[in-house]
N, C-alpha and C positions, 0 to 999 in steps of 0.2 A: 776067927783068924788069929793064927800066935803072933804076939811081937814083931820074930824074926820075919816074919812075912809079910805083915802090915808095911815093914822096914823098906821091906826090898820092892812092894809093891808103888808103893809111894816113890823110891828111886829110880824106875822105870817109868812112872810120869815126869817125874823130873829130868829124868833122859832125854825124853822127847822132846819138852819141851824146851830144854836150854838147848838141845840140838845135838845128836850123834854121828859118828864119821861118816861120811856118806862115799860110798863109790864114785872112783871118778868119770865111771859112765853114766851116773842118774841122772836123768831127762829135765822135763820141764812141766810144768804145770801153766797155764791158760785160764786166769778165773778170771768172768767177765758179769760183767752186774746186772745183764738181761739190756736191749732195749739197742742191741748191736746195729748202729747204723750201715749202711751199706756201702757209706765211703768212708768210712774210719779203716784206711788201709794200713794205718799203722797196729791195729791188732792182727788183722787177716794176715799182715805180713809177719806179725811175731808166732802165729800159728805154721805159718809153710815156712818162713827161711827156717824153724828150728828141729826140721825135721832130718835125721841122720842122714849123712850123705848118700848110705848106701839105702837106703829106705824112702824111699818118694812115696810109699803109698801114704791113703788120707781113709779112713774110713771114719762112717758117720752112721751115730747111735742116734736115732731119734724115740724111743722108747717112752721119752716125759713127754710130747705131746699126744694132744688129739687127731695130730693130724700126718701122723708118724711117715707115710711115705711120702707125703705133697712137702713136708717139712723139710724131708732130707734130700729131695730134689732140687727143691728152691737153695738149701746152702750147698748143691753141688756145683749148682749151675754159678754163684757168687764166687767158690775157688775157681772155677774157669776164666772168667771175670778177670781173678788177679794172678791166672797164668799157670794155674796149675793144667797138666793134661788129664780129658777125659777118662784115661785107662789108668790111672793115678786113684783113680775117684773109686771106694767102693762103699757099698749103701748095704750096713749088717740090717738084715732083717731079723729085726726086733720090735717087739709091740705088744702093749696090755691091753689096748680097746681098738674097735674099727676103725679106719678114716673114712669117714664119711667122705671126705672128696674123691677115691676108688671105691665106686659101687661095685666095680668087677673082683674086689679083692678084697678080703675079709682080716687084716691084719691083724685079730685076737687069737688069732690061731698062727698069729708068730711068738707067743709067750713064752712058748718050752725055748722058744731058739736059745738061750744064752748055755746050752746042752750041745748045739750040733755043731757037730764037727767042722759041715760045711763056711757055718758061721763065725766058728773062733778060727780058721783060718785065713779071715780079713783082718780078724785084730793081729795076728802074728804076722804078719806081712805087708802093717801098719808103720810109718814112720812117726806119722800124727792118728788120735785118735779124736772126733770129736762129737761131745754129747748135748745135745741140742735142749732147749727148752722146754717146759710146758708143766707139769706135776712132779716133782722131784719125789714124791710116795709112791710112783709105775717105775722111777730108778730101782727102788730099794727093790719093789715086786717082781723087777725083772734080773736084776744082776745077782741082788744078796739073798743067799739062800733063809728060808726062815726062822734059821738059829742063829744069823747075825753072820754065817762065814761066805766065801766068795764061792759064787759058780763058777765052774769050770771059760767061761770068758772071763766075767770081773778077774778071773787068777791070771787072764792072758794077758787083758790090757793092765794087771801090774808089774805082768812079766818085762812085756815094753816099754813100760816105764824103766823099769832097772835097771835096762837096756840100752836106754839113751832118748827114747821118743818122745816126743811130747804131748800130753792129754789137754785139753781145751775144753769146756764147756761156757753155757751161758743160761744165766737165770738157774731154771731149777737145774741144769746140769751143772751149773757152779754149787748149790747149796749139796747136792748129794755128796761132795769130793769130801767133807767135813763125816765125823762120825764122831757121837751122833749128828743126824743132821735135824735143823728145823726144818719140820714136814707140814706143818699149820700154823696159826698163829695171824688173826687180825692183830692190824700197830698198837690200837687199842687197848683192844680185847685183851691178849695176851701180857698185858701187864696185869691181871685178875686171875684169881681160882688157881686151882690146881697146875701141875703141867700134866700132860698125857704123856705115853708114851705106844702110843698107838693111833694111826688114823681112823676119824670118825666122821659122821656127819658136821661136827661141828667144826665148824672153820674160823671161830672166834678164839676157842682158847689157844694157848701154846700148846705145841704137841713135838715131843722128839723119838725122833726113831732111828736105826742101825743107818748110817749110810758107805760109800764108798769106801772111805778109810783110805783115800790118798792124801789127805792135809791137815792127816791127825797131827797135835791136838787141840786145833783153831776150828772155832765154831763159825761158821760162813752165814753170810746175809745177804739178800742182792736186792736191787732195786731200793739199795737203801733210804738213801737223801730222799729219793720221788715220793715214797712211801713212808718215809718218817719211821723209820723203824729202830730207832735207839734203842728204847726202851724194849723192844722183844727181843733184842740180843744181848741186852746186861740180861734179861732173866735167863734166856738161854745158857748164855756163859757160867752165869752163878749155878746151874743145874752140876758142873762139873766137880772134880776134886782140884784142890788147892791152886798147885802146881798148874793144872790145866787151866784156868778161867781164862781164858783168851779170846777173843774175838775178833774176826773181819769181816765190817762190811762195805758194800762196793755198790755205787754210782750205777746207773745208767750209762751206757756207751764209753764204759771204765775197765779196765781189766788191771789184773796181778800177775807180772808174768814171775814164776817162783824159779828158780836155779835150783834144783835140788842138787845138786852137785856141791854149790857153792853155797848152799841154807842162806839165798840172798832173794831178795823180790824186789820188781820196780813196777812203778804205774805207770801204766800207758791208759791214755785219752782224754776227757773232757770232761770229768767228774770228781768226784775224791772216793780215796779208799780212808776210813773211820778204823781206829785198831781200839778198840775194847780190852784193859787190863784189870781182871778182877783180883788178880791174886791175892792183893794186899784189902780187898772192898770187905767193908765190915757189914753184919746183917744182924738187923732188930726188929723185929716184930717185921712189920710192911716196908720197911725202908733197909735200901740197899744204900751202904755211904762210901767213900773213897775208893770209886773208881776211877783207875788212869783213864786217860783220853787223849789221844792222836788222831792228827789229819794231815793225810798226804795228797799230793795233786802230780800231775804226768811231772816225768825226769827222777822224784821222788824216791828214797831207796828206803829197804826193810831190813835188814837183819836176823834171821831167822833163829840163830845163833841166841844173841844177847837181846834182842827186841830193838836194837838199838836204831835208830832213823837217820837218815843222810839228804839234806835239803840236795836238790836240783841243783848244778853248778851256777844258771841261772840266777838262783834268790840269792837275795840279801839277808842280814838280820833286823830284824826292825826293833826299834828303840822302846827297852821296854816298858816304858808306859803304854804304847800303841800295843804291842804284843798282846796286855795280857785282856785288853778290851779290844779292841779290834781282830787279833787272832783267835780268840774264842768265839766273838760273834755269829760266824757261818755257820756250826752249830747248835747255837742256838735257835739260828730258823731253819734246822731240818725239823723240830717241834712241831711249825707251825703247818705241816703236813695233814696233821690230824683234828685241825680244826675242819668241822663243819658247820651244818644248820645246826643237829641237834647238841654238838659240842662246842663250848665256849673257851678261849683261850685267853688269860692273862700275864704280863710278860712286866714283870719289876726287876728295877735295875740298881745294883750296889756300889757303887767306884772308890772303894778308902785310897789313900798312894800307894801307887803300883800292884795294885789288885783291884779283881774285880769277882764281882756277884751275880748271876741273873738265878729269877726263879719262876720258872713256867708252872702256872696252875691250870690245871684240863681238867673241867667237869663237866660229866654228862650222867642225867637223871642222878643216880644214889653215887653216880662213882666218880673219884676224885684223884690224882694223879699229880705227881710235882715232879716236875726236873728242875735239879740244881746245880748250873754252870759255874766252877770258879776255877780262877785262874791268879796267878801269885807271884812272887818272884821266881821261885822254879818252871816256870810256863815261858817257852820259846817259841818265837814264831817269825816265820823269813818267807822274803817274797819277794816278785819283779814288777817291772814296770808292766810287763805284760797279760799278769794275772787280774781277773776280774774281780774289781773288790778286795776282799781281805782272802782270797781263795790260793793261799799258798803253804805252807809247810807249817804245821802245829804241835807241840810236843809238853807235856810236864802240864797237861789240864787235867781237871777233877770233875767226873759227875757223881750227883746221889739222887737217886731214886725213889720217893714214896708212892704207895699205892693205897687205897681205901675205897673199900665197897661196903656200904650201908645198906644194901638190897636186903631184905630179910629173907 
């Protein structure tokens, strides 16, 4: 590649990510962490009220599960629930493997749909689009063509988006919205070996593959905190170029609702949203070091723009001796996720004035893993009387990363 190119290549990352003018019709984004309760109506309701006025319809992709038509049943029947009308509701027939719950219908022979006509004109007549759970690697098999570009749907529902409507997923329909997206990766595991970039039998390493490309250039993660998954999204992140290392990942019964309009995002639910900045993270040998670290909780705002964070009107600031040890705290036991029987977790604690240190040691058999918490005078952290614990607004923390595997 010449100079000039490498220049300009590199400026078009930089584009993205510091944030380009956005039309002031772009819609919205719905990213939710998998694990969607059935009364968290404060998401259901950030899905339907932000659908265009003139566009009520709602269609629903279930392509990532196994259980593709009982799936998108069950979340038609939940928008009725919160008031949407039955003729409002339509259910794209899409699908990579059978549901077994319709023995009278063989849904793998809904694969080509994201081709027919009759199918992309529920996305177009769509106010909300939404892509349900289950394998986010039957997303890519069924939307993204196998050169990495959009089928003739995936090109509908981004037309919709630019449109005004708003796209919603959960779990693997949240991670497909990121491009690449993580398509595998045990919490573990995936701090070891290679990355992939293909699915495989193996569901230990990390693996990235093409996905949606509506929340480029943030690398997405769900089920985060439940599943301990820090460490498979610094490596994810570091897989990108400079500019790009970013990362989000998102709670159980938590979503992101993004403004594209406005390149702003808020949380809504019960969880936190974790932002991952590698930009600046340095890499040696097995160890990843100075990576930012952010945690947001519902009210919480994002910045899509500058990255920049906006505590809940709610919080306070807390006094920073508390901040940079008590606001770090939370996570540091999302770590503790990944302890089992056959893995051991050690957890030592550093406190000089107004800083703090934790270092998580995880070994199992040959392999050995270290996360290191710190937190400084640049570490901010605000919260209410109402927040559980230290689970409130986190900002200016550091992790670093080492990994070793002794296996022969």
């Amino acid at each position: 590649m010449s100079a000039w190119r490498a220049v300009a290549a590199w400026a078009a990352i930089a584009l993205l990510v510091l944030g380009s003018p956005a039309r002031a019709d772009d819609g919205h984004l719905l990213i939710v962490g998998g694990g969607l309760s059935f009364d968290n109506e404060d998401v259901y309701r950030a899905l339907i009220d932000n659908r265009p006025a003139d566009s009520p319809g709602i269609a629903i992709i279930a392509a990532a599960s196994t259980y593709a038509a009982s799936s998108a049943s069950t979340f038609a029947g939940e928008l009725m629930h919160y008031g949407v009308a039955p003729e409002d509701i339509a259910i794209v027939r899409l699908a990579v493997v059978d549901d077994p719950d319709t023995p009278d219908i063989d849904e793998s022979g809904w694969a080509t749909n994201a081709a027919d006509p009759e199918e992309i004109a529920k996305i177009e007549n769509a106010g909300a689009i939404w892509l349900a759970g289950g394998d986010q690697a039957r997303l890519n098999r069924a939307l993204v063509e196998p050169g990495g570009g959009d089928t003739p749907m995936l090109a509908a529902i981004r037309a919709r988006l630019d449109d005004g409507a708003i796209v919603g997923g959960t779990s693997a329909g949240a991670a497909a919205m990121s491009s690449p997206m993580i398509a595998r990766g045990d919490a573990f595991g995936a701090l070891f070996g290679d990355i992939g970039d293909a699915v495989s039998d193996d569901d230990e390493n990390l693996a990235m593959i093409p996905g949606l490309r509506l929340f480029s250039p943030f690398i997405l993660d769900q089920h985060f905190g439940e599943r301990g998954r820090m460490g498979r999204l610094v490596r994810a992140v570091m897989t990108q170029p400079g500019p790009a290392r970013i990362g989000i990942g998102i709670d159980e019964d938590t979503a992101l609702l993004v403004d594209l309009a406005e390149n702003d995002a808020q949380v809504i639910g019960i969880g936190a949203v974790t932002m991952i900045d590698g930009r600046g993270a340095r890499v040696s040998g097995g160890t990843i070091s100075a990576i930012g670290l952010s945690r947001l909780h519902e009210g919480d705002r994002l910045n899509l723009t500058d990255l920049a964070i906006t505590s809940a009107p709610s919080r306070s600031a807390v006094e920073r001796g508390q901040a940079v040890f008590g606001g770090l705290w939370p996570s540091v036991e999302l770590v503790r996720a990944l302890e089992t029987e056959r893995r051991t977790i050690d957890i030592s604690e550093f406190r000089p004035r107004n800083a703090a240190r934790f270092e998580i040691r995880i070994v199992e058999g040959k392999r050995t893993a270290r996360f290191i918490f710190a937190a400084d005078g640049d570490t901010r952290a605000w919260r209410s009387a109402s927040d559980d614990g230290w689970n409130g607004t986190l900002t200016g923390a550091r992790l670093s990363l080492e990994s070793e595997d002794a296996t022969p």
